[in-house]
Structures are given as structure tokens and as C-alpha cells.
BAMARVEX-388393 format. One record per residue (C-alpha): residue in one letter; residue number from 1; x, y, z. Coordinates in steps of 0.05 Angstrom, whole numbers, plus 5000, padded with zeros to 4 digits. Example, Ala and Ser with C-alpha at 12.3 -4.5 7.8 and 13.67 -1.06 7.14 Angstrom:
['A',1,[5246,4910,5156]],
['S',2,[5273,4979,5143]],
END
This chain:
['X',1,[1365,6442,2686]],
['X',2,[1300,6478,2677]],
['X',3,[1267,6479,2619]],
['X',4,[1258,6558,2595]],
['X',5,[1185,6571,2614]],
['X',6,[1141,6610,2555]],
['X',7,[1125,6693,2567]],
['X',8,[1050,6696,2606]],
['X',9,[1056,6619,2630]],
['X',10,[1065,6600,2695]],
['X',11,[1023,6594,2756]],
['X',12,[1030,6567,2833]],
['X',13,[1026,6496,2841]],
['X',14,[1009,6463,2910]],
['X',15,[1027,6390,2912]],
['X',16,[0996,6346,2958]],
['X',17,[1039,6289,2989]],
['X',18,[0997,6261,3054]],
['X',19,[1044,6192,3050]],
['X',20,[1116,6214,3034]],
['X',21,[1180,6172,3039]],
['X',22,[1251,6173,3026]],
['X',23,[1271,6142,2964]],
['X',24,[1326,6088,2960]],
['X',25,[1346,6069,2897]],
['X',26,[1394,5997,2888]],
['X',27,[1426,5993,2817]],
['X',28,[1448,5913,2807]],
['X',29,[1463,5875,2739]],
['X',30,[1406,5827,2751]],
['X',31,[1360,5813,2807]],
['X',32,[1355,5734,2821]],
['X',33,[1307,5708,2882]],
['X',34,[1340,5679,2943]],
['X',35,[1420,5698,2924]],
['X',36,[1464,5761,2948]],
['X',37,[1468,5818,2903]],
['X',38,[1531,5872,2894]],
['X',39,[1499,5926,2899]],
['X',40,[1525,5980,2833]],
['X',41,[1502,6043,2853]],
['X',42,[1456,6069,2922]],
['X',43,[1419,6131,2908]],
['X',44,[1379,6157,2966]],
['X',45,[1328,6219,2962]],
['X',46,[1259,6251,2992]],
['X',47,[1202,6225,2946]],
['X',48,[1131,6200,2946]],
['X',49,[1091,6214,2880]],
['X',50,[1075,6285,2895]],
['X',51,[1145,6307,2906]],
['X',52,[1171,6272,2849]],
['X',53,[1117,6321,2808]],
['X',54,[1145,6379,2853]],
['X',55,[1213,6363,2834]],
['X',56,[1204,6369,2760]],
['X',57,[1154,6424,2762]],
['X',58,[1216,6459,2792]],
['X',59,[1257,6433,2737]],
['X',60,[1203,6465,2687]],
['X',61,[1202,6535,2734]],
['X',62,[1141,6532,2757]],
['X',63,[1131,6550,2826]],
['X',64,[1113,6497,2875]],
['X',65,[1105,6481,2944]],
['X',66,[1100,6412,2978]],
['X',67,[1047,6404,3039]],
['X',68,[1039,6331,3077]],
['X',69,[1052,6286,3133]],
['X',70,[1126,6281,3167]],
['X',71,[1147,6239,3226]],
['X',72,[1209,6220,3257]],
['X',73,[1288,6231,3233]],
['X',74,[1259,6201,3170]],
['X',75,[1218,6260,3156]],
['X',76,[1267,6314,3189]],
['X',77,[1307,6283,3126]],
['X',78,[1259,6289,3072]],
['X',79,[1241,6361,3099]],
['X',80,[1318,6389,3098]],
['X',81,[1332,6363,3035]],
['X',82,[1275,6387,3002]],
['X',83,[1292,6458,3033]],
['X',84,[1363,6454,3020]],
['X',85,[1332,6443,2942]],
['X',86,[1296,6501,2943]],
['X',87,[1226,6478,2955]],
['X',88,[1177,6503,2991]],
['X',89,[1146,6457,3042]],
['X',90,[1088,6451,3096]],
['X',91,[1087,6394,3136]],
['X',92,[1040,6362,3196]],
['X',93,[1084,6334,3241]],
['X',94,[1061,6264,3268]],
['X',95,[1092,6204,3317]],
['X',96,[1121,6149,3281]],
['X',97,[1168,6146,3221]],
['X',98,[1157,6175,3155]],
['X',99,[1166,6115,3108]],
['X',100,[1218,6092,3062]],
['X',101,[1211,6054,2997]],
['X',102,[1263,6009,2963]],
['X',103,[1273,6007,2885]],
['X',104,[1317,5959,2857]],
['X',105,[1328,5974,2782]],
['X',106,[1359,5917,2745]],
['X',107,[1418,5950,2684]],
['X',108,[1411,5884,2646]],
['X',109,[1342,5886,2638]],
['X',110,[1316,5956,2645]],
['X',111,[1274,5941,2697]],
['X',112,[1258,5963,2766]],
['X',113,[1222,5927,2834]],
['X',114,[1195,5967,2881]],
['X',115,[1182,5958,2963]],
['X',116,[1149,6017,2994]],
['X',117,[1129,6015,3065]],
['X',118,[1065,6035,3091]],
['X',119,[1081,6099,3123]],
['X',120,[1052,6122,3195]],
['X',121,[0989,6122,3226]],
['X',122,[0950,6188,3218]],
['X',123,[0905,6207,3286]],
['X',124,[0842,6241,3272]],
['X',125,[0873,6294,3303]],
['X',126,[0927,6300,3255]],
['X',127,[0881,6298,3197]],
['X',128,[0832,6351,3225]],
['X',129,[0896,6404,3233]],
['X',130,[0907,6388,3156]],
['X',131,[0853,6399,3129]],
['X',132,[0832,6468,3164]],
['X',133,[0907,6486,3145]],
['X',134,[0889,6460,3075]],
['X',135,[0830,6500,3077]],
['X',136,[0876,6574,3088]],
['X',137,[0924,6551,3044]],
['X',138,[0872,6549,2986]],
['X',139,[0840,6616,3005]],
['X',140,[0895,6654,3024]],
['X',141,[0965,6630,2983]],
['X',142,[0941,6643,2903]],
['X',143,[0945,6578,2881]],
['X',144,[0929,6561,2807]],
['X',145,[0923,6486,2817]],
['X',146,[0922,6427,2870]],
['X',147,[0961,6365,2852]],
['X',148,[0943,6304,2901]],
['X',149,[0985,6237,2887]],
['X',150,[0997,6185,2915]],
['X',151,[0967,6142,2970]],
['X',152,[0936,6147,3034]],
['X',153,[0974,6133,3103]],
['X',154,[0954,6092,3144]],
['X',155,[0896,6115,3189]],
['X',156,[0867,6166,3132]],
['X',157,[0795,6162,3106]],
['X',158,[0784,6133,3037]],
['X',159,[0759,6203,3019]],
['X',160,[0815,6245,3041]],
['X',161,[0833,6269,2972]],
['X',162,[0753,6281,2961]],
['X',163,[0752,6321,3015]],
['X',164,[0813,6361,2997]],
['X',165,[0779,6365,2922]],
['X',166,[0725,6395,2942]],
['X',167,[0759,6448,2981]],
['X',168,[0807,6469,2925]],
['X',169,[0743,6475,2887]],
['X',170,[0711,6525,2940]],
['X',171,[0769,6572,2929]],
['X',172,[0775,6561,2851]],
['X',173,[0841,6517,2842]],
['X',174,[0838,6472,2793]],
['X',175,[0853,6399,2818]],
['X',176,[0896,6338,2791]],
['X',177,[0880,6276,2824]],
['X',178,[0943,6217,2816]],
['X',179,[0919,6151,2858]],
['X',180,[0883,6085,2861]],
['X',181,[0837,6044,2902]],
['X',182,[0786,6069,2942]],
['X',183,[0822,6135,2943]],
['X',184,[0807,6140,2873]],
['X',185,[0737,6118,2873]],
['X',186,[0716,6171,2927]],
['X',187,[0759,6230,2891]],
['X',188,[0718,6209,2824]],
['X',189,[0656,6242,2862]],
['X',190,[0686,6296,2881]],
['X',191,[0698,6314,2804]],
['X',192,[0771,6331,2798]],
['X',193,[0790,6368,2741]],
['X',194,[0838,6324,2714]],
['X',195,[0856,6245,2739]],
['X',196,[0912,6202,2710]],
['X',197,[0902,6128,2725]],
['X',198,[0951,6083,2691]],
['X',199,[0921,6007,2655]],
['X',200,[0922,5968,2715]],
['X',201,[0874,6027,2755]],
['X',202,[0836,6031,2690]],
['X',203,[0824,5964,2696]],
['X',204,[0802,5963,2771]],
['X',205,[0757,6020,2760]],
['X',206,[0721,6000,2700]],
['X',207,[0703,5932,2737]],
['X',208,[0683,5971,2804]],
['X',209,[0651,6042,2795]],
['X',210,[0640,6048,2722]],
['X',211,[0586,5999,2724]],
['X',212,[0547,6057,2761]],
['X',213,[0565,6114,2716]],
['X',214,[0502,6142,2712]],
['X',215,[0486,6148,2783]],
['X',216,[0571,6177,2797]],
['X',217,[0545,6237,2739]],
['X',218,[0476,6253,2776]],
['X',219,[0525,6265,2835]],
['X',220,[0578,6300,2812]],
['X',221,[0565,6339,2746]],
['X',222,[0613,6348,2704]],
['X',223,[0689,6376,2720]],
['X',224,[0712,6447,2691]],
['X',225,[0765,6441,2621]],
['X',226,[0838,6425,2641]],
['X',227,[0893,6451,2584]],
['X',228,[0871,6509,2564]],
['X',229,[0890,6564,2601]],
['X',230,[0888,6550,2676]],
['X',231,[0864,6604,2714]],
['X',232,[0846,6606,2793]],
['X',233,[0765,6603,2794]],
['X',234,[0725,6646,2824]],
['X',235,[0708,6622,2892]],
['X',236,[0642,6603,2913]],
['X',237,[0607,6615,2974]],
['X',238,[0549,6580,2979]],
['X',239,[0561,6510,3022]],
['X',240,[0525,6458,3017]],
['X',241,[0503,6414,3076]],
['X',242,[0559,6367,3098]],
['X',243,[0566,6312,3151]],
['X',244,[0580,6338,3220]],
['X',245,[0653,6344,3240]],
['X',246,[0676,6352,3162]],
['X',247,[0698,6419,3127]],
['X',248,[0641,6453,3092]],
['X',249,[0632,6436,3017]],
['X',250,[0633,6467,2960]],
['X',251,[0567,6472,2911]],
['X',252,[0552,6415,2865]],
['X',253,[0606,6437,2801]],
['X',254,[0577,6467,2746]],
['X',255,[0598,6437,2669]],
['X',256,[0636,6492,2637]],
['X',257,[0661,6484,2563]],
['X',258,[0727,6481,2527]],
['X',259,[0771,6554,2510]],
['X',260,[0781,6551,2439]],
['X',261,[0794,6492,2388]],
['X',262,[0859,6451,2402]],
['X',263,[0898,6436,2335]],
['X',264,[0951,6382,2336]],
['X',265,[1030,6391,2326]],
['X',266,[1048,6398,2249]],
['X',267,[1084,6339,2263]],
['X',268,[1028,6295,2290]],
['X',269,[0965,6310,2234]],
['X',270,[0904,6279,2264]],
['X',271,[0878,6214,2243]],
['X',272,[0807,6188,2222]],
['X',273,[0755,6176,2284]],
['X',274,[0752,6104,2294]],
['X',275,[0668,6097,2304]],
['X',276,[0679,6031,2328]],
['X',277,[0613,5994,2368]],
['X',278,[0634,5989,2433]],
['X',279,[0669,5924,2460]],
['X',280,[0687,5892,2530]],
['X',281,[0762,5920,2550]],
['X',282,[0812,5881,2537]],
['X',283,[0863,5853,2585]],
['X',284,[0921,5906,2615]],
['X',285,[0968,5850,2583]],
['X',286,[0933,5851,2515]],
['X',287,[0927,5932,2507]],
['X',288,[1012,5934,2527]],
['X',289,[1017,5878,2478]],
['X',290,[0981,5916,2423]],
['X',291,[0998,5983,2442]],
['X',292,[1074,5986,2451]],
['X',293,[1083,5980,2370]],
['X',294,[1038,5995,2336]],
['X',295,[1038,6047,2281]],
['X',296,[0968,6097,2290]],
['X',297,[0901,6088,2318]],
['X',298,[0891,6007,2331]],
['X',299,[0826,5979,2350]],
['X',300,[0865,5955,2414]],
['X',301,[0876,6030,2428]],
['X',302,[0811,6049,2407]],
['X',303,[0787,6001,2466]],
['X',304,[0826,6040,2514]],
['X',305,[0801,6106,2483]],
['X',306,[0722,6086,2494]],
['X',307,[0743,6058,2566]],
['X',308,[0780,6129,2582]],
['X',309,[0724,6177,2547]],
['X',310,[0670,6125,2591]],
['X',311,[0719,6145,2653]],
['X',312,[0710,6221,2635]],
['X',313,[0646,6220,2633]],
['X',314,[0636,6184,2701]],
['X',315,[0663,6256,2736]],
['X',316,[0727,6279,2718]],
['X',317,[0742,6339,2670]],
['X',318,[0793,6297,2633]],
['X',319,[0817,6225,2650]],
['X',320,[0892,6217,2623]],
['X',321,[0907,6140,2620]],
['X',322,[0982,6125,2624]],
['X',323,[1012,6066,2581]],
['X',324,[1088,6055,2588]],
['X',325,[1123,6056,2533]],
['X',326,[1052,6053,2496]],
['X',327,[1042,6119,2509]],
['X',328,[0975,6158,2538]],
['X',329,[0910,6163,2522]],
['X',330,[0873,6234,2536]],
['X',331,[0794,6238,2533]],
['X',332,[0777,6306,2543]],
['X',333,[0714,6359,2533]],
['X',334,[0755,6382,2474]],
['X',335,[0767,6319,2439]],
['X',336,[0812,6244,2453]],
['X',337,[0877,6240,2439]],
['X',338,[0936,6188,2438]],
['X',339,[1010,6219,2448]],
['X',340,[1069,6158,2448]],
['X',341,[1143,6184,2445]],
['X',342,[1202,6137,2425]],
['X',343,[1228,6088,2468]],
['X',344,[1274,6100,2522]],
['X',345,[1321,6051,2567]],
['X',346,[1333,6069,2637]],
['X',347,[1292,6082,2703]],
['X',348,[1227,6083,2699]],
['X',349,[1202,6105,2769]],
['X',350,[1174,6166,2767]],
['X',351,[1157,6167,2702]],
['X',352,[1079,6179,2707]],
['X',353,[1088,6234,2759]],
['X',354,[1141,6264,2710]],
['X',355,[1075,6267,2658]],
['X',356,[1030,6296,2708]],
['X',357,[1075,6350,2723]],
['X',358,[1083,6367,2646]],
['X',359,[1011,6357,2642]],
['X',360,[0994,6413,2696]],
['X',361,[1054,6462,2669]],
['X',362,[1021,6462,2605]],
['X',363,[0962,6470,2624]],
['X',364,[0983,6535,2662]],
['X',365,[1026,6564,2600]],
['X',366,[0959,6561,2566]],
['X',367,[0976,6509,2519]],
['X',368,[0923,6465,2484]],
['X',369,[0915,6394,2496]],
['X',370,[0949,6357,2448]],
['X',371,[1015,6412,2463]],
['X',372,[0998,6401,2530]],
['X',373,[1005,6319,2513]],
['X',374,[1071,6320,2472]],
['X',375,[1109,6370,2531]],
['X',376,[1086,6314,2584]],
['X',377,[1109,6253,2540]],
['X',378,[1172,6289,2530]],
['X',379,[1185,6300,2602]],
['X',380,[1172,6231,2628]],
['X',381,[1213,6210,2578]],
['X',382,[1270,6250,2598]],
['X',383,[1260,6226,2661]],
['X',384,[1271,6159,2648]],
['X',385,[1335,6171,2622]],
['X',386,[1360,6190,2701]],
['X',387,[1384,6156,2751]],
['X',388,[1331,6176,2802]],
['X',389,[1256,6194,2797]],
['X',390,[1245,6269,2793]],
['X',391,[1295,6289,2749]],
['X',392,[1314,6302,2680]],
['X',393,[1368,6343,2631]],
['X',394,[1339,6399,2585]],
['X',395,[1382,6371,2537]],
['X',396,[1343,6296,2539]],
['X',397,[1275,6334,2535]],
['X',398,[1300,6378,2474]],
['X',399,[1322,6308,2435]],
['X',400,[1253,6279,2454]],
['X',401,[1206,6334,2442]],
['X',402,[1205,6334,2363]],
['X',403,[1200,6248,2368]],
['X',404,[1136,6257,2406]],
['X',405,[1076,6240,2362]],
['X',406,[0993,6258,2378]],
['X',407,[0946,6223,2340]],
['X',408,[0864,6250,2344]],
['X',409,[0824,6186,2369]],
['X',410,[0760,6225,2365]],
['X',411,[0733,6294,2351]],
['X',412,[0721,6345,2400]],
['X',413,[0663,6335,2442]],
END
């Protein structure tokens, strides 16, 4: 049930899914190694990350379309249901099989294991028709903003999404950037305006790319302002020179600053910058430790804050770090925040492309960040509370919106 959308928001949404899959959720009591399981409940749907942000972007009523790979009965599957649901989709069609990936969420424990396949091989052929349809989509459709989740098929460049970046940048979309890995590392470069790594990719990327921070921000500048009133750029014009047999590339990005002065919910007053000297970041396990109870601005989250705002500054606009039930993290040109709403039971698949999506429909009502923060919290929560990833009741969101919390880590930059 959609959530109602605010007079003046709204905006066109393209969401990039190059590796989609169908969905098949097992619900059992309790998953044990090497015994047979009765299997509760089967539910069976089209996902992959970006159509799971799709899906509840057309829950909020934004309007969205859904571009990607598709191969076999697999993906003649994904792309009637998703029609039959009312989204739009533009699909490449490829030989092989359009994956399928296996969640088994345990009732007992809350908990859910995931197997996802590696989805087919991608000719250079099939990548090449993409991207110069990619290309007119982003000129010609009046898109606000590029969402790209997920990972990479099989057979795909590690820059794919950088690529893709820079071209949504040429025709003045903002861009959201959801993945890990090398896919991550090259889309860094290509300055995104927004990324949303959760601890473990954190992690990865502080030990791998971070270390070269300086020479990532003499390459890329700095990323235009996510929440804040999302409108489509200008587009440039001026290419830069680009490796033969690639699309042309947009000029270097140009730093822009923040639209007005974000205040925090009356319900979430901000708290004292922590000034902190900076220390080594601690374990994934010791930040969920510390994080999922604590009552305001800990020095374990103010660890994750300085790793995030070092993140931010290494390319992206705004680097959103997703924590579970510990909340998120946002270190932004306007400021760092930490949002954590109450805790939920139930599936939590989906969950952090349930935040992106309230992150980006925020973002286009105009919202500031830390409104921006508390809608997207409130979302992915809702979504846990479903059976399936990329859904959620207006009634769960409406309980969970006023328990949402944002706390100030640091002052606007």
C-alpha cells in the first residue's frame, strides 16, 4: 500500500539491475546442517537488489522503471511478473538463464541464509547494446536519478557501474551506487552521488582503496549534494578523452555545495560532536556489538562515523553505511548523522535496498537529510516485517516512523 507521496515531490527513477534473479524464499522452524527440512511456507518472486528498490519505490509512488539483463524462461518470468505489477521494464536479452537465488529464513531464530547463483555470462556484445541504450535512456526519458545495485554478471567489466555513472552524469541524473568488490572500487572514481556500503564493504574498502584517498580525490573531485532537492542536472557537453571502444565521458565533476541547512526531527535533537583523535576501525563484529544498544553517540559509532566521512571524502557525494539493527550512519556535505529505529523480528532480505529506495524518494520530495534518514529507516523497517523482500504495509511504516531516532555525529561541513 503506497505510502501518500508529499505535493511537489516526486521524480523518475531508473533502476539498474544488470544481474537479476528470481527470488525463492523457504520459511522452516530451524535450519540444522546435513538433515531434511519441512519446508513452512515457499514464496517465489522476480528480485535482484535493484528491483527490490523498484518494488518499494512503487510502494512509495514514485515512478520507476527497471532496465537489465534477462535470459531464458527464467527471465521471461521475472519480466511478466514485473509487468503484470505494473512496472516498467527494459531488458537485454542474452543466452543462458537468468539466475535464481535461494533464501532460507529460519521463524525460530529470525534469521535468514542466502544462495544466489551467479547469473549468465554477458558477451561484449551484449554489454555494448546496453550501454548505448543506457546512453538514450539518460538523454531522452527525464530521469531524476540512476539507482545501480547489485552485482555484476558474469562476463561484465569491474567498471560497468563506472561507466554507467559517468553517463548518468553527462545527462544530469543524479546516481546511487548499491554494491561491493571491485564494482565498488571502480564506481568510487566515477564519483556517484550517493553510495551505501553496509560494515562488512566498509570494512573491505577501508583496507583496499582508502589507503589511497588522496590520489581517488585528485581523480574524481568531489560528487554533487544528495537530499536536498533532487533535480535532473544540466547536461554537459564537453567529453573528455576516453579509451577507444568505450562511451564518451563526461567532464571531471565539479564540487557543488549543500541547499539550505538540514535541522533534525523535533523528536531526534542533535547531540554534541564527538572531536575524537582518530583511531584504527574496529572490527564489523565489535561496531554490531557496540552499536545494536547503545543509547546516543558511542565512541564505537563515532569510529564508524570517521571511517564513513573518510569514505565521502574519497569520491562520493554522501556515503550511507548500513548497520542492521544498529542503524546507519550518513556522512554528508551537510553534516554526519546516525538514524537507528526500534527493533523488528522478521525477514530481513531486502532490508538495505528498502533504505536506498527511501533514501532516493526523499531525496526527490526535497526533504533534508536527516528527514530523508528517518523515512528510509522507517521503510526498511517495515520491510522486515514481510514475508518477502520488496514489500511493506503503510500501516507498519506509520507505527515505525515516530520510533525512528537521528542523532548529529558532526556539524555540517
Amino acid at each position: 500500500m503506497p505510502v501518500n507521496r508529499c505535493a511537489g515531490g516526486g521524480g523518475r527513477v531508473l533502476a539498474i539491475c544488470l544481474n537479476p534473479a528470481l527470488d525463492i524464499t523457504y520459511e522452516v522452524d530451524l535450519l540444522r546442517r546435513g538433515t531434511t527440512h519441512r519446508v513452512r511456507r515457499v514464496h517465489m518472486r522476480a528480485g535482484g537488489k535493484a528491483v527490490n528498490v523498484a518494488r518499494v519505490l512503487q510502494g512509495l509512488g514514485a515512478p520507476v522503471a527497471v532496465a537489465g539483463f534477462a535470459a531464458g524462461a527464467t527471465g521471461q518470468r521475472l519480466a511478466e511478473e514485473l509487468a503484470q505489477a505494473g512496472l516498467e521494464t527494459r531488458w537485454v536479452w542474452v543466452e543462458g538463464e537468468t539466475r535464481r537465488c535461494l533464501a532460507v529464513f529460519e521463524q525460530d531464530v529470525a534469521q535468514s541464509t542466502e544462495f544466489n547463483e551467479p547469473g549468465p555470462e554477458i558477451s561484449p556484445g551484449a554489454w555494448e547494446e546496453f550501454v548505448r541504450s543506457f546512453a538514450e535512456w539518460v538523454r531522452r526519458d527525464e530521469f531524476a536519478a540512476v539507482v545501480l545495485s547489485g552485482s555484476l554478471p558474469p562476463g561484465l567489466p569491474g567498471d560497468a557501474y563506472a561507466c554507467l555513472i559517468r553517463l548518468a552524469r553527462s545527462a544530469g541524473l543524479r546516481t546511487v551506487l548499491d554494491t561491493s568488490g571491485e564494482a565498488l572500487r571502480h564506481g568510487l572514481v566515477a564519483a556517484p552521488d550517493m553510495i551505501k556500503p553496509n560494515l562488512r564493504e566498509l570494512e573491505e574498502l577501508m583496507a583496499g582503496e582508502l589507503g589511497k584517498g588522496e590520489a581517488l580525490m585528485a581523480r574524481t573531485g568531489r560528487g554533487a549534494v544528495v537530499p536536498g532537492r533532487w533535480r535532473r542536472r544540466a547536461a554537459s557537453s564537453e567529453p573528455r578523452v576516453q579509451p577507444e571502444g568505450r562511451p564518451p565521458l563526461p567532464p571531471e565533476p565539479r564540487p557543488l555545495n549543500g541547499e539550505g541547512t538540514p535541522a533534525a526531527p523535533p523528536s531526534a535533537p542533535p547531540a554534541p560532536c564527538d572531536r575524537a583523535a582518530d583511531q584504527p576501525l574496529p572490527s564489523v563484529e565489535e561496531i554490531l556489538g557496540d552499536a545494536g544498544g547503545v543509547g546516543g553517540a558511542s565512541p564505537r559509532l563515532q569510529e564508524v562515523r570517521r571511517a564513513a566521512e573518510a569514505l565521502q571524502r574519497a569520491g562520493p557525494a554522501a556515503a550511507v553505511i548500513s548497520m542492521g539493527a544498529g542503524g546507519v550512519v550518513a556522512a554528508t556535505p551537510a553534516g554526519t548523522w546516525w538514524a537507528q529505529g526500534p527493533v523488528v523480528r522478521g525477514n530481513p532480505v531486502g532490508a538495505g535496498d528498502a533504505l536506498v529506495a527511501g533514501l532516493v524518494d526523499g531525496a526527490l520530495r526535497g526533504w533534508a537529510w536527516p528527514e530523508c534518514l528517518a523515512h528510509a529507516v522507517a521503510v526498511a523497517a517495515a520491510t522486515v516485517t514481510s514475508p518477502v523482500a520488496g514489500r511493506f504495509e503503510a500501516d507498519a511504516y506509520a507505527s515505525l516512523r515516530p520510533q525512528v531516532r537521528v542523532v548529529a555525529l558532526s556539524p555540517r561541513a
